[in-house]
One Martini backbone bead per residue (centre of mass of N, CA, C, O) as a GRO file, in nm:
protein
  105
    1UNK     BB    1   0.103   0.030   0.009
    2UNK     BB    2   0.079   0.349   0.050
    3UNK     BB    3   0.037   0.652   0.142
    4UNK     BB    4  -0.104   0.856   0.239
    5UNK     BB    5  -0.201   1.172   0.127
    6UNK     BB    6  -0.146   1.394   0.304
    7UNK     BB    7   0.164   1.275   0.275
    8UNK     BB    8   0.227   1.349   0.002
    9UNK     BB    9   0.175   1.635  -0.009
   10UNK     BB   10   0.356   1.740   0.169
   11UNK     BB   11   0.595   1.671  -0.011
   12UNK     BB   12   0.534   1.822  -0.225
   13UNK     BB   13   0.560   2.070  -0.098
   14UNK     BB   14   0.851   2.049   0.025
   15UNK     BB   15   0.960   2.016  -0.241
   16UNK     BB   16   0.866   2.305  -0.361
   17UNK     BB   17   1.018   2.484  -0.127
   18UNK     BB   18   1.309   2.382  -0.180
   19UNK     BB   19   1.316   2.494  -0.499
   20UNK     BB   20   1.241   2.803  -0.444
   21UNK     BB   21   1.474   2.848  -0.267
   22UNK     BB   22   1.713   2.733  -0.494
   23UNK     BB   23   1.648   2.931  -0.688
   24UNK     BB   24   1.694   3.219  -0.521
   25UNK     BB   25   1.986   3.138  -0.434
   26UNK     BB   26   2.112   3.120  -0.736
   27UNK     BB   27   1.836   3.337  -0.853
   28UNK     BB   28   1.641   3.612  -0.826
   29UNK     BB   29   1.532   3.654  -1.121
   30UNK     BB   30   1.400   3.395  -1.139
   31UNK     BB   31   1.235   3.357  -0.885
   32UNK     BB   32   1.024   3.566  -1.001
   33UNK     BB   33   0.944   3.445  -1.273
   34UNK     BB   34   0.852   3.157  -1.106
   35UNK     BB   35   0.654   3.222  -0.883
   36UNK     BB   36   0.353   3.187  -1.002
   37UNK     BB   37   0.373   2.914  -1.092
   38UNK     BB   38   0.471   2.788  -0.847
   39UNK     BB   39   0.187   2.867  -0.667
   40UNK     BB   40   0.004   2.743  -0.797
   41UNK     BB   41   0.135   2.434  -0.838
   42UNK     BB   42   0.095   2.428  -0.498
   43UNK     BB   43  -0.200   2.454  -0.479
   44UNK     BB   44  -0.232   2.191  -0.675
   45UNK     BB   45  -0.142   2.007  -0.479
   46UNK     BB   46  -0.282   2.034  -0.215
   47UNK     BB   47  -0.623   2.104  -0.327
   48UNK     BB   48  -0.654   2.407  -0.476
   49UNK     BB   49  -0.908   2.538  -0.671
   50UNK     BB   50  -0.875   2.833  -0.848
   51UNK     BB   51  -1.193   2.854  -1.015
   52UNK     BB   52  -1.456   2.665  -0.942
   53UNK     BB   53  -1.687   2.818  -0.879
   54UNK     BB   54  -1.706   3.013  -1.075
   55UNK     BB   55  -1.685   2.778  -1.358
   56UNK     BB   56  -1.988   2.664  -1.229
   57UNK     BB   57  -2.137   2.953  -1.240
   58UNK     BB   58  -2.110   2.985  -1.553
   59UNK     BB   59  -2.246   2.761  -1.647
   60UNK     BB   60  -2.524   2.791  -1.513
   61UNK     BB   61  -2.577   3.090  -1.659
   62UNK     BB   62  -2.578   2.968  -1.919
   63UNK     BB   63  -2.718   3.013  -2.263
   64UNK     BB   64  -2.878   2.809  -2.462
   65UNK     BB   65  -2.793   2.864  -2.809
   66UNK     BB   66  -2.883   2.882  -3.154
   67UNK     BB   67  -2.770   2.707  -3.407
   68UNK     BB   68  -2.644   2.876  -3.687
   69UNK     BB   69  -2.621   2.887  -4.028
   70UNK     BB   70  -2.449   2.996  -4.221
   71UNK     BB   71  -2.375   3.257  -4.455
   72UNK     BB   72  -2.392   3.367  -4.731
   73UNK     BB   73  -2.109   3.533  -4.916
   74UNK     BB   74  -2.057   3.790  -5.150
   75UNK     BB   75  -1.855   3.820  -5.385
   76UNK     BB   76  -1.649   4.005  -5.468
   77UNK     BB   77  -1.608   4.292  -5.691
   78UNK     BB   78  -1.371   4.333  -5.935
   79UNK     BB   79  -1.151   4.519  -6.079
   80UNK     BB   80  -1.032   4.639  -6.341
   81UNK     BB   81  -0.677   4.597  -6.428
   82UNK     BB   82  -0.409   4.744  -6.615
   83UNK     BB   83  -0.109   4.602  -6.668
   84UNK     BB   84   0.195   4.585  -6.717
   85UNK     BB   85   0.377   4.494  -6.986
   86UNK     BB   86   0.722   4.407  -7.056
   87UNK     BB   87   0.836   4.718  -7.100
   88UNK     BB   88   0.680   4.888  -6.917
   89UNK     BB   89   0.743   4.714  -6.689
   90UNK     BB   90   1.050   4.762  -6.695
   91UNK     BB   91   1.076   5.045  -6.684
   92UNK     BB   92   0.895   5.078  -6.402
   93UNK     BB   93   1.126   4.872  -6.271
   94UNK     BB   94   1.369   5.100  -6.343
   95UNK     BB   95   1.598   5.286  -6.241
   96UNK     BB   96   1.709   5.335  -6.514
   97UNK     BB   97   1.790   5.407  -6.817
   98UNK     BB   98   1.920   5.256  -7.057
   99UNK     BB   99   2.157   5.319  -7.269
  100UNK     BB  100   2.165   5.431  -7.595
  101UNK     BB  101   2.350   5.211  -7.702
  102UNK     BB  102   2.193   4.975  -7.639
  103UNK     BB  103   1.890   5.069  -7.732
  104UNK     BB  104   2.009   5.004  -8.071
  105UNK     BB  105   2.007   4.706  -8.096
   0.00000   0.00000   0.00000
């Protein structure tokens, strides 16, 4: 058998502490970062579930509503838009005009 419940939580809150601990002791700026995280899980080890009767009470004021199916969307109309293309499009993306000389070949 194993041992009571009471007592492995003890250990493992007693594990938390020294944890805690160890941690603040090694870099106390690590140990501001991890400790909300750290004090949650220590709650739920302990079997402290904090927002179980909020989230329990919200549930039961929750009102069921009817699902709707989706409605179609009417496609947008896109303009015409005339592009350049070819050499148009060359110019129009080029820094500057190519020589005159090479223009003529």
């Amino acid at each position: 058998m194993g041992a009571p419940r009471h007592i492995t939580r003890a250990l493992a809150l007693l594990a938390l502490v020294t944890l805690i601990v160890a941690v603040a002791a090694a870099s106390p700026s690590v140990a501001l970062v991890l400790a909300p995280a750290l004090l949650l899980f220590g709650a739920l080890v302990v079997g402290v579930f904090p927002g179980e009767e909020a989230l329990a009470r919200a549930r039961s004021r929750r009102r069921h509503r009817r699902v709707r199916a989706p409605r179609r969307i009417a496609r947008p109309v896109l303009a015409r838009l005339v592009r350049p293309a070819g050499r148009t499009f060359a110019f129009a993306l080029a820094m500057r005009p190519p020589p005159a000389a090479l223009a003529h070949r």
